[in-house]
Phi, psi and omega in degrees: 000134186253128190224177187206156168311329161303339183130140192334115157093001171301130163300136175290138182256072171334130171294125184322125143112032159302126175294337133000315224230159182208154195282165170231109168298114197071055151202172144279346180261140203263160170204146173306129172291129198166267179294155199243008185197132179220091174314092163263151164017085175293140157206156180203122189237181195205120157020086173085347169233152168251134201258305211225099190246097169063049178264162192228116179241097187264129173270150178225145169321194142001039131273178163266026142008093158265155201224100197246130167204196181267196186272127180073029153272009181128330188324297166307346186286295189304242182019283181312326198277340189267352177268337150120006188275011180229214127239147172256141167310315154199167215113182177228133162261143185221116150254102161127037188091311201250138194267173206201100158343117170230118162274344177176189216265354187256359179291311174309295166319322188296308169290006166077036174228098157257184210211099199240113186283163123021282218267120185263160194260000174295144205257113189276019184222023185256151134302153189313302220293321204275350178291289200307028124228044132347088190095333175227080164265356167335304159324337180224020169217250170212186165293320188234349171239141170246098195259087174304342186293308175287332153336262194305303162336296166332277176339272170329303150327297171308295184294337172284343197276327156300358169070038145279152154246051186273153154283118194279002176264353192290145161302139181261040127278006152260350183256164178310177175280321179292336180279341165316303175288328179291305188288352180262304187294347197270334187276326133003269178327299179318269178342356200015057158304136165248345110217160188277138189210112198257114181243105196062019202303297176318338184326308183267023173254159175280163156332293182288003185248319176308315162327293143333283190311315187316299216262357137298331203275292182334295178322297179329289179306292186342305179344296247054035160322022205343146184202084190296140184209108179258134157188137171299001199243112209266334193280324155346299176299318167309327189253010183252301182261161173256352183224160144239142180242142185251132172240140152208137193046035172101336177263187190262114190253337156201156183249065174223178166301151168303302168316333203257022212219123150295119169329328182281284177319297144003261191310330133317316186294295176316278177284021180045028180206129178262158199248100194269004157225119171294337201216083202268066148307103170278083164326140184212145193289163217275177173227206177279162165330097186281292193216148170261130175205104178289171114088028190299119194084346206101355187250164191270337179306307203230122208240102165285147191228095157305050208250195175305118192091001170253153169221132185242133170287144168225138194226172191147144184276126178000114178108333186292351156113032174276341169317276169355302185280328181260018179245359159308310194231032156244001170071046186213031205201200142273130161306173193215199172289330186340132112300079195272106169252145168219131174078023169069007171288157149264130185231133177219071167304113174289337167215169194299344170314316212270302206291315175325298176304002179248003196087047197216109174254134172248126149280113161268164180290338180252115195272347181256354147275332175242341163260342151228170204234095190299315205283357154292171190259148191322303197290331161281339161319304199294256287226357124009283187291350184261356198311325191308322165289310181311328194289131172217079143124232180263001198251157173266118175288075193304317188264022156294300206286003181255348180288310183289319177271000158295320177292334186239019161252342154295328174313299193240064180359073196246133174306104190214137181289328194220133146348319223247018190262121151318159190257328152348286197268057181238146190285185183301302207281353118340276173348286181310318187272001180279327176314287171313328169314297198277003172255332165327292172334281195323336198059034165349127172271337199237108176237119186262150177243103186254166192014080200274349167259032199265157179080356185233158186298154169310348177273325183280317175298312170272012152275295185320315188315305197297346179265358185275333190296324227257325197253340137302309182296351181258013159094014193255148204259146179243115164253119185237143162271101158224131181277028197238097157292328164294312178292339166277321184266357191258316214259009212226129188275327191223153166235150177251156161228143221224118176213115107114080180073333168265166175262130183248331182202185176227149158228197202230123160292165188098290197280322203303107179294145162328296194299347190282305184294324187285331160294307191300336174307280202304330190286005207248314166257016181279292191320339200050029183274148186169000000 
C-alpha cells in the first residue's frame, strides 16, 4: 500500500527535480512520466458531506484502472468531476502534461474523455450507425449532407475493430443490453477517446457477455486506450486491471498494481474493517408451508416451495423468466398456467395492493423504477406501504411515521445526512436497504429479492446476508434471484432452477456445484424445450 503524510494510500506528490516528474513544453505543470491524465488532490463537498477529500488519480495509455469502494466513498463523484457533470471544488486535472478546465461534458469530449454510464445514452429509434456518430455526422459527411452509405461502412469498421458483426442498420431498440453497450464503445472509438469511464459496465451482462466485454476491453487497450473501470464484482477486477485505486469514505486510501493486492486486502481496505466470510450463511429451522407454486410455465414435475425460516434460491439465466413468475403473485404481472398458495390457499392478487395485505414484499430488480419514488424523501420511502395505519380519520400520524423511519434507518444503518434527504442522493446501496426498509416496517412474512446485491459494494452485501440471516431466524420465508451463483448457493437451503419458463429442478444449498446448475440450464435449452 503506498502512503504519504497527506494520508493512508495517498499518492505521493513528487517534489521538484524527482525523477518521477518531467518537465512539460508550453505547460507550467510538472506530470508523471508517462501518464496520459492526472486527478491532484480532488476534493468536493455536498450539503453536510465531503464526497471527495484531496484525491489523486494517475492514467497510464493501454491501461485498465480499476477504481473500487463501497457505495458513497466516492467513485461516482470522481467520475462526474473528470466527465465534466460536476465542478471539483478543488484540484487540478492535468492531461497530456498540461494542465485543463473540463466545465461540462462537452469540454471532456472535446479533450478525448467519454464516459458510459449505467443508464446508456443511446437514442433508441436511431440506427446503431447513426447513434455512433450522433452529434458529430460531419465526420462522415459534411456539415449539411449526411452520407449513410459512408455512415454504415465507418459504423462497420468501428464495431469490426471491436470482434462485432452487428449490422449498423439495426434500430437500437432492438438490441441485448450488452450490444447496447458494444454501441456506446464503438461510439467511444468515433469519437478517438484516448480515455474511457466505464461506470458498472457488467453489472446487467451474463457470463457470456462479460466475456465479450473483456476482449472489447483488450481491443481498447492494443488501442492505448485509458480505461477507468468501476465495478462491486471485486474477482473481476482481478482478472481485468492492471492498478487499482481504493476510495472509502472519500479519500484515497490506496493506489497500486493489482497483481501486488489480495482480495482479503481489498476488501479491507474499501470498508476498514476485514470480512472474514464473504457469505456468513445461518441455517435456521423450516416451519410451516408459506407459499407454493404449482405447474410453473406447465411443468408438473417440480412444485417451488417456501417455507418459514427458509431462503430459497431461484437461479437461471436472463431472459428464463423468474422475474415474470414472481411477479405473477406480487400481482405485478400476467397470470401464467401457474398455480399459486400461500397459507395452503390459492391466491391471484390482481395488484401488488392485494399481495402487500396478504404478507408478501419485493425488492425489485430495478429499484429506482420500481422500487422507489427518488424525489421523495427517505421517511417516505420507508413508510410507503404503511399510509393505512398512519392515517386516523383525514389526519397522518407524522410522528409515528418519523419514529418508524428512524427505527429502520438505525436498524439496517443506512446512511442519510436527514430523514427529510430525497432518496436520489442516497448512494445505490443505500438505496437498496430503504427498498428493504419498507417491507421490514410493513412485517412481511414473505419476502422476494430479486437481485438484491447487484450494484452495491461488498460491505452493503454482507449486511443483506445478515439480514437475510436474521428474517429466517424470525421465522419469515426469503425467495432470492440471483445471477450471482456463489452467492444463490452458499446463501440459499434450497435452489430451484428455471429456464425459458419452466422449473427443471430443486437442488440442496451449499453443497451444490456451479457447474451443475449451469448444466442443467443449458441441456435444457440445447433440448428447445419451451
Amino acid at each position: 500500500m503506498i502512503e504519504s503524510d497527506r494520508g493512508p494510500g495517498a499518492l505521493p506528490r513528487p517534489e521538484p527535480g524527482d525523477g518521477n516528474r518531467v518537465s512539460t513544453a508550453g505547460s507550467d505543470t510538472a506530470a508523471v512520466a508517462g501518464a496520459i491524465l492526472e486527478m491532484r488532490g480532488i476534493s468536493k463537498d455536498f450539503p453536510g458531506v465531503r464526497a471527495l477529500d484531496d484525491v489523486d488519480l494517475v492514467l497510464y495509455p493501454g491501461e485498465v484502472h480499476g477504481l473500487v469502494g463501497e457505495n458513497g466513498a466516492g467513485k461516482s463523484t470522481l467520475l462526474k468531476v473528470l466527465s465534466g457533470a460536476l465542478p471539483a471544488d478543488s484540484g487540478q486535472i492535468v492531461l497530456n502534461g498540461s494542465q485543463v478546465a473540463i466545465g461540462s461534458p462537452s469540454d471532456s469530449q472535446q479533450l478525448g474523455i467519454t464516459v458510459i454510464y449505467q443508464e446508456f445514452s443511446l437514442i433508441p429509434h436511431l440506427s446503431i450507425a447513426r447513434n455512433i456518430f450522433l452529434g458529430h455526422e460531419a465526420q462522415v459527411g459534411s456539415r449539411y449532407v449526411l452520407r449513410r452509405s459512408r455512415m454504415k461502412a465507418e459504423a462497420n469498421r468501428l464495431l469490426g475493430q471491436l470482434g462485432s458483426n452487428l449490422d449498423p442498420e439495426r434500430l437500437v431498440v432492438e438490441l441485448t443490453v450488452a450490444e447496447k453497450q458494444l454501441v456506446e464503445i464503438a461510439r467511444a472509438l468515433s469519437l478517438e477517446s484516448r480515455i474511457v469511464l466505464m461506470d458498472e459496465p457488467s453489472a446487467p451482462l451474463s457470463g457470456q457477455e462479460i466475456e465479450n466485454l473483456f476482449r472489447t476491453i483488450a481491443a481498447l487497450k492494443a488501442r492505448g486506450v485509458a480505461i477507468v473501470y468501476v465495478s462491486h464484482r471485486l474477482e473481476e477486477l482481478f482478472q481485468i486491471t492492471d492498478r487499482l485505486s481504493i476510495l472509502r469514505d472519500g479519500q484515497l486510501v490506496a493506489a497500486q498494481p493489482t497483481n501486488t493486492l489480495e482480495l482479503n486486502e481489498v476488501i479491507r481496505l474499501m470498508v476498514g474493517r476485514p470480512i472474514t466470510e464473504h457469505y456468513p450463511k445461518q441455517s435456521a429451522p423450516a416451519g410451516k408451508l408459506i407459499l407454493e407454486v404449482r405447474n410453473a410455465g406447465g411443468s408438473e414435475s417440480v412444485t417451488l416451495k417456501v417455507h418459514e425460516g427458509e431462503v430459497v434460491g431461484l437461479a437461471g439465466l436472463v431472459g428464463a423468466g423468474r422475474t415474470e413468475l414472481v411477479r405473477t403473485f406480487f400481482g405485478a404481472g400476467n397470470q401464467g398456467p401457474e398455480q399459486v398458495f400461500y397459507d395452503g390457499r390459492p391466491i391471484q392478487p390482481a395488484d401488488p395492493a392485494q399481495a402487500i395485505r396478504l404478507g408478501i414484499g419485493m425488492v425489485p430488480e430495478d429499484r429506482k423504477e420500481q422500487g422507489l419514488i427518488l424525489e421523495m424523501a427517505v421517511y417516505e420511502n420507508i413508510t410507503l406501504p404503511l399510509l393505512r395505519q398512519l392515517f386516523t380519520g383525514f389526519r397522518m400520524d407524522r410522528r409515528r411515521q418519523m419514529q418508524i423511519a428512524r427505527d429502520q434507518i438505525d436498524g439496517l444503518r443506512i446512511q442519510v445526512a436527514a430523514l427529510e434527504q430525497q432518496t436520489h442522493q442516497l448512494s445505490g446501496g443505500n438505496q437498496q436497504k430503504v427498498v428493504l426498509s419498507k417491507w421490514l416496517a410493513r412485517q412481511c412474512r414473505l419476502l422476494v429479492l430479486d437481485e438484491p446485491t447487484r450494484g452495491i459494494d461488498v460491505g452493503a452485501k454482507y449486511e443483506m446476508y445478515k439480514i437475510m440471516n436474521t428474517l429466517a431466524r424470525e421465522g419469515k420465508g426469503v425467495l432470492m434471484i440471483s445471477s450471482d451463483l456463489p452467492e444463490l448457493i452458499a446463501m440459499s437451503d434450497r435452489i430451484y432452477v428455471m429456464s425459458q419458463g419452466r422449473l427443471l429442478a430443486e437442488l440442496p444449498g451449499g453443497s451444490t456445484r456451479q457447474e451443475t446448475i449451469i448444466e442443467c440450464i443449458t441441456e435444457d435449452t440445447a433440448h428447445g424445450v419451451g
